[in-house]
C-alpha positions in Angstrom: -2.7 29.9 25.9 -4.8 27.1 26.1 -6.0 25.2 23.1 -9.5 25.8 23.2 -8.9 29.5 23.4 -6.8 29.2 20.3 -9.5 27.8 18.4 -11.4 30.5 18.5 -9.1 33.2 18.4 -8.9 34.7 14.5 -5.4 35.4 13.9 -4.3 38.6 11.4 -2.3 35.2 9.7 -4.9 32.9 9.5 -6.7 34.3 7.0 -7.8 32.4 3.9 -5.4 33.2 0.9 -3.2 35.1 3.2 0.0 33.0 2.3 2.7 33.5 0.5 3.3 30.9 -2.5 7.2 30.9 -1.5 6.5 30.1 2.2 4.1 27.5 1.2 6.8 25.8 -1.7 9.5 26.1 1.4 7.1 24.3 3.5 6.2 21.6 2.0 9.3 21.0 0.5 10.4 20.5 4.2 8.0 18.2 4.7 8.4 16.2 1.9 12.1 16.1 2.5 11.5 14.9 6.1 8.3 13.3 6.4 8.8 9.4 7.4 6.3 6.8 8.7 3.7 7.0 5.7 0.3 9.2 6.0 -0.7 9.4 9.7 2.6 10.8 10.5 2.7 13.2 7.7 -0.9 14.4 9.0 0.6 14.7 12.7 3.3 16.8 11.0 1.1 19.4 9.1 -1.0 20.1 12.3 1.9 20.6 14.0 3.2 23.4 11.1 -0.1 24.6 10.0 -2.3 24.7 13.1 0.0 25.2 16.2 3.2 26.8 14.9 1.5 29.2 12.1 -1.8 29.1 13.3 -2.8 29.2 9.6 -6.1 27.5 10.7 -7.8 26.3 13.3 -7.8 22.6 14.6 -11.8 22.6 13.9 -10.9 23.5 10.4 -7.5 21.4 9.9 -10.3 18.6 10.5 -13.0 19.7 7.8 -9.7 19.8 5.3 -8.6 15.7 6.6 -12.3 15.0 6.6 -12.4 15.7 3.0 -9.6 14.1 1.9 -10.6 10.7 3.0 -13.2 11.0 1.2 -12.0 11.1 -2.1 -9.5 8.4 -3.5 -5.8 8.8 -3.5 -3.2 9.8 -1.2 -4.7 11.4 2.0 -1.5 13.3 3.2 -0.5 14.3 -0.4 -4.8 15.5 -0.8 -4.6 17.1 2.4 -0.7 19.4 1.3 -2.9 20.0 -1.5 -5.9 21.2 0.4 -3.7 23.4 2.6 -2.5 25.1 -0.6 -5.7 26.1 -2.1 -7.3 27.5 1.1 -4.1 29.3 1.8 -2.9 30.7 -1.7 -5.8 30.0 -3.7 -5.3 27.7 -7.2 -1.6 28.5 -7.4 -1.3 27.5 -4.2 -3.1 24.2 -4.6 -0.3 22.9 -7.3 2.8 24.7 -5.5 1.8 22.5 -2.1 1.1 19.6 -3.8 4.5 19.4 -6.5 6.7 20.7 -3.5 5.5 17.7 -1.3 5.8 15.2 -3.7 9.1 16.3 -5.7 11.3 15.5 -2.9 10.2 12.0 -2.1 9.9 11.6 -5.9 14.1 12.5 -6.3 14.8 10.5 -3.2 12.7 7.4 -4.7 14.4 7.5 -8.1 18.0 8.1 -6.6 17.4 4.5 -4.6 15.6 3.0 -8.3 19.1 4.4 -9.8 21.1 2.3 -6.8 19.0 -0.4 -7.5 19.2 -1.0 -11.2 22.9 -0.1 -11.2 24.1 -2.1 -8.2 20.8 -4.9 -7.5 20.4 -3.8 -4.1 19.5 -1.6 -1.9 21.6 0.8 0.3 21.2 -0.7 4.3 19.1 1.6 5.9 17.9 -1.1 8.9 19.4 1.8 11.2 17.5 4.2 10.3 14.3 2.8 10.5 15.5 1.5 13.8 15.6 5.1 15.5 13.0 6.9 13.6 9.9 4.4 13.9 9.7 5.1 18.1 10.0 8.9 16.9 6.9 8.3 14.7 4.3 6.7 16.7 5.2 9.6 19.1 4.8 12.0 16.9 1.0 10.4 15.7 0.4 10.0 18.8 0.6 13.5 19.9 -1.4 14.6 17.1 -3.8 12.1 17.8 -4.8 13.0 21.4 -4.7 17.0 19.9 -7.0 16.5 17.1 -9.2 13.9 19.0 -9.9 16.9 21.9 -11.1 19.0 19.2 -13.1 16.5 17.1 -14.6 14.5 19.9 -17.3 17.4 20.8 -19.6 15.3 22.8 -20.5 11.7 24.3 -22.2 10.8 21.0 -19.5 11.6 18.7 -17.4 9.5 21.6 -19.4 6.6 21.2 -18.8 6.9 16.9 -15.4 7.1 17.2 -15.6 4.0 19.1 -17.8 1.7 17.3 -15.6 2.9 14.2 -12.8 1.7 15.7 -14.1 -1.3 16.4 -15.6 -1.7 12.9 -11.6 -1.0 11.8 -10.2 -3.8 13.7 -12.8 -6.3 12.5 -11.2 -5.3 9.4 -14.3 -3.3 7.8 -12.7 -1.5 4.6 -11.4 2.1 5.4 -14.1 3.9 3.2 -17.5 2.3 4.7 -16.0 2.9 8.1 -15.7 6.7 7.5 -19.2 6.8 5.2 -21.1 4.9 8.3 -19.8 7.2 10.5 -20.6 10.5 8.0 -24.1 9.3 7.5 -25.1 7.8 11.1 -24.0 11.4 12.5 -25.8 13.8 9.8 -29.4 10.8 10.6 -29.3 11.5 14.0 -28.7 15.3 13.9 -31.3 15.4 11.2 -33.2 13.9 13.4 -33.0 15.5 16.4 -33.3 19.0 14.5 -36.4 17.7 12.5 -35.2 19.5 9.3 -37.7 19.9 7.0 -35.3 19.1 4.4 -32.2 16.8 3.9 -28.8 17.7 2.2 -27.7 15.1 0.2 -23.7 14.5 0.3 -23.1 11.7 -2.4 -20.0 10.1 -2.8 -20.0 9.8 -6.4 -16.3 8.4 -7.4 -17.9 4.9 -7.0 -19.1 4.7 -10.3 -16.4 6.0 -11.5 -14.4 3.4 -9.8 -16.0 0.8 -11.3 -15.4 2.2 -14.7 -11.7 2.4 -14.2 -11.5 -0.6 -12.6 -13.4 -2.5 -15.7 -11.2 -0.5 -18.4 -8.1 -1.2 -16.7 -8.6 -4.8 -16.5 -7.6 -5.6 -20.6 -4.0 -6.7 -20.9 -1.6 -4.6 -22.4 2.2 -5.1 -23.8 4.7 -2.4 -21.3 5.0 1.0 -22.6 5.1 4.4 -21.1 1.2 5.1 -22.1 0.2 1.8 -20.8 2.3 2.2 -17.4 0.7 6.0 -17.1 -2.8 4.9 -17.7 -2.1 2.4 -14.9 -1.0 4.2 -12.4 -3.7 7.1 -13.4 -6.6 4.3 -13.1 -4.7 3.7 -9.3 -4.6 7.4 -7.9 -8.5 7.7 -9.1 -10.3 4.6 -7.6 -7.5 3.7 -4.6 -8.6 4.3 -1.4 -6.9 3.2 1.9 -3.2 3.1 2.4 -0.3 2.4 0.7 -0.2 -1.2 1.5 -3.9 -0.9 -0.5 -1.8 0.4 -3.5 0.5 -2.5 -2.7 -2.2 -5.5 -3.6 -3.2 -3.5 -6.8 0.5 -4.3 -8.6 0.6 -7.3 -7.7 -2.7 -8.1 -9.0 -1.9 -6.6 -11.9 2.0 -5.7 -13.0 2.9 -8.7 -11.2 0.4 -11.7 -11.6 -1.3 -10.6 -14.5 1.0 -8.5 -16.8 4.2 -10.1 -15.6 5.8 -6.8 -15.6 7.7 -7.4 -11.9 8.5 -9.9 -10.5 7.8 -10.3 -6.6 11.2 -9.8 -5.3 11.0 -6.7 -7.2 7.6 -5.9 -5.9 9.3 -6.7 -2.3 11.9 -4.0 -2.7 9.2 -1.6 -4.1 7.3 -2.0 -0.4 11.1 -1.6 1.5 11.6 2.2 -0.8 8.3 3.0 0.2 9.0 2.4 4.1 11.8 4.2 4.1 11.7 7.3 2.3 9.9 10.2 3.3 7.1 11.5 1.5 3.9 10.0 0.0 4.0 6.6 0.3 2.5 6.5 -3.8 5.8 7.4 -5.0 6.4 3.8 -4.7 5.0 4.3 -8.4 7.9 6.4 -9.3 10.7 3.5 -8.4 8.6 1.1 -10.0 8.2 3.4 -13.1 12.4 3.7 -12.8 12.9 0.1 -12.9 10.5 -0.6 -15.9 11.6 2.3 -18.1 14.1 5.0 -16.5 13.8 8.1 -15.3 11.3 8.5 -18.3 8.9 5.9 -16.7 9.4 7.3 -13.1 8.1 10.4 -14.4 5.1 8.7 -16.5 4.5 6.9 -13.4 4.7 9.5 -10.8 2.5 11.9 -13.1 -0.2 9.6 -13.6 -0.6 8.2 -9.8 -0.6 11.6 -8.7 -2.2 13.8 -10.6 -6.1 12.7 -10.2 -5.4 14.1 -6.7 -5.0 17.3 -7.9 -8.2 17.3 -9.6 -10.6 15.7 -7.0 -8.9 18.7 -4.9 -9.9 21.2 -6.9 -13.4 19.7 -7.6 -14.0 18.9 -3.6 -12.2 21.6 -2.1 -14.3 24.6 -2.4 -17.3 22.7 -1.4 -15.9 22.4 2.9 -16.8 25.2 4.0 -20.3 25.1 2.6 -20.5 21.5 4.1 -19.5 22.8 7.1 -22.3 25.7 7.3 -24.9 22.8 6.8 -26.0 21.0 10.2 -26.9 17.9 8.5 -23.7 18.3 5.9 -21.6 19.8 8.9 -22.8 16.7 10.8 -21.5 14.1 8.2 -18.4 15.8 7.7 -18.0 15.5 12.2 -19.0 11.7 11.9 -16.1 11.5 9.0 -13.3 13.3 11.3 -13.7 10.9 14.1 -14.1 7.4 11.9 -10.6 9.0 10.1 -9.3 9.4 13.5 -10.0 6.1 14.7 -8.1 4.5 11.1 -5.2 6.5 12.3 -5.3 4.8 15.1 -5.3 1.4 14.9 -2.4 2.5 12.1 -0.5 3.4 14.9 -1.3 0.5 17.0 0.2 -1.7 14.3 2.7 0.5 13.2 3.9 0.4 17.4 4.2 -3.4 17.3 6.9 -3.1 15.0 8.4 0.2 15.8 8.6 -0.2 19.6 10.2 -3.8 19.9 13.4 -3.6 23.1 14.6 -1.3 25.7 16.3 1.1 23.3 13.3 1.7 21.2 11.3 2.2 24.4 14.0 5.1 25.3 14.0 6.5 22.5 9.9 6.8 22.5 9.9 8.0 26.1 12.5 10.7 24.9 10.8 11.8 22.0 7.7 12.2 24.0 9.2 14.2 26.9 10.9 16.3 24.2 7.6 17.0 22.2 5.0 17.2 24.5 7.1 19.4 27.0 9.5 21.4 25.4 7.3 21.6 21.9 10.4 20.5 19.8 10.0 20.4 16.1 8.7 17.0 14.3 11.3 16.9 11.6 13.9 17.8 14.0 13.0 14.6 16.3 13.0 12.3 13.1 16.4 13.5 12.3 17.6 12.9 15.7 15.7 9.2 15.7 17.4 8.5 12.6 21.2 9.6 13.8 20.3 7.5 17.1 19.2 4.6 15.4 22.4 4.7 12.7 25.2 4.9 15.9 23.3 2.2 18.2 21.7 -0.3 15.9 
């Protein structure tokens, strides 16, 4: 069946609130376990589970839920699990997606912050990352040219996606990229539809933003309260990726507070890269190594958790965006500006990933065994990551 058929198809399963809390908590469980290569391959994952294995949702809708996510602060894949949850099981469904995507990476993280402090190293885990970065940029790749057939409606929304990926490689920051894009599209349908009144779609976390960002700037002795209110004032103004997340220790629990030191900091970027999951839970081996498994937790809780609650304040509001064709507009011009982030992600992510004859193979494989024979992502990473331990 082709994928413009199943778009429009509605499926007995694809009902809103139609799922079951335990296959949801098994889901994302799965994914958290197995999710490597940071957000854009965790978003090629969940269209692949969601929208063509389950058919839980369409791709058109899978889109409005991405759309929304990046524009809010805080982790886009860990906002989008979230998303998934609530449309599919309602509230309870909202904190059983969210938890079971994050608790994974969150044990994985601390058992490498354990290692760490105990031993003051970390485990080798070059081969890994050797076999499954080629499986990744396959993998976003895929979703990519899926998601961009579906987004993409017409020569005008071409041309956005485009200019916003130009604007991205000129190194225009990630959320006036996806805001230009929102509001140049909603203008010109305005326009052309000579609407005789305008929606107004505000984002209005920027003021908050600038509160957090001025309260979080006095100095503070380490303590668990201190650590959680830092990491809470990071998960509600931080947009971008993790490498974003990245510059705000150092400005801060490096540099200023002198809480890490920069090897430290460096070993906080290598967990990240290497463990599936949300790349925030950096915050949780951080936490670790400033105060135990009691600070992993502070840390984890308070990066995470304003996620949950711009969810739960944005959430409900898609599909009434979507039924407005100024707001539906703004949210089309916001799926193909996110589109184009992703990527020029995978464009730089490639330069590293894809590097000699043997990571070439293994991307060509990968590709042949996804595109053809529809195997599943996490059972391609697992592969790339056995390949890449026996030939690096």
């Amino acid at each position: 069946m082709a994928e413009s058929q199943v778009n429009h198809i509605k499926l007995p399963n694809a009902d809103r609130g139609s799922t079951s809390l335990w296959t949801l908590c098994l889901l994302f469980l799965r994914l958290g376990t197995t999710a490597f290569g940071g957000p854009a391959a965790h978003i090629a994952m969940m269209e692949d589970e969601v929208v063509r294995r389950r058919r839980w949702m369409t791709q058109n809708e899978f889109l409005d839920l991405l759309g929304a996510a990046n524009l809010i602060p805080g982790p886009n894949s860990t906002e989008l699990a979230i998303h998934i949850g609530h449309r599919q099981a309602g509230w309870r469904g909202l904190l059983i997606a969210g938890i079971s995507f994050i608790l994974p990476a969150m044990l994985i993280v601390m058992a490498f912050a354990w290692a760490y402090v105990r031993y003051g190293s970390l485990p080798q885990v070059a081969g890994v990352l050797y076999g499954v970065k080629p499986v990744i940029i396959v993998i976003v790749l895929q979703a990519l040219w899926s998601l961009g057939r579906t987004a993409i409606k017409n020569t005008f929304l071409a041309f956005v996606a485009a200019a916003s990926l130009a604007l991205t490689l000129f190194r225009v920051h990630e959320l006036l990229v996806l805001l230009t894009a929102g509001v140049v599209v909603a203008l010109t349908r305005f326009t052309w539809r000579r609407l005789k009144r305008s929606v107004h779609l505000s984002a209005s976390v920027s003021p908050l933003m600038l509160l957090l960002q001025t309260s979080a700037a006095v100095t503070a002795p380490f303590g668990l309260w201190a650590l959680f209110l830092f990491f809470l004032k990071v998960g509600a103004v931080l947009y971008g990726s993790g490498y974003v997340l990245l510059a705000f220790i150092r400005a801060d629990l490096v540099e200023r507070w002198h809480w890490l030191t920069e090897t430290q900091l460096l070993d906080a970027i290598a967990v990240g890269q290497v463990t599936p999951g949300p790349v925030f839970t950096t915050a949780t081996f951080i936490g670790y190594v400033l105060g135990g498994t009691h600070g992993a937790l502070v840390a984890t809780l308070g990066i995470f958790l304003p996620a949950f609650f711009f969810v739960a304040v944005s959430g409900p509001l898609v599909p009434r965006i979507r039924k407005s064709p100024v707001a539906g507009a703004f949210l089309d011009g916001v799926n193909v500006a996110a589109l184009a982030l992703m990527l020029v992600v995978t464009y730089q992510l490639g330069r590293t990933a894809i590097v000699d004859l043997k990571t070439i193979a293994l991307a060509l494989t990968s590709a042949l065994l996804l595109f053809r024979f529809r195997v599943n992502s996490a059972w391609l990473i697992l592969g790339g990551a056995i390949v890449g331990l026996l030939i690096y």
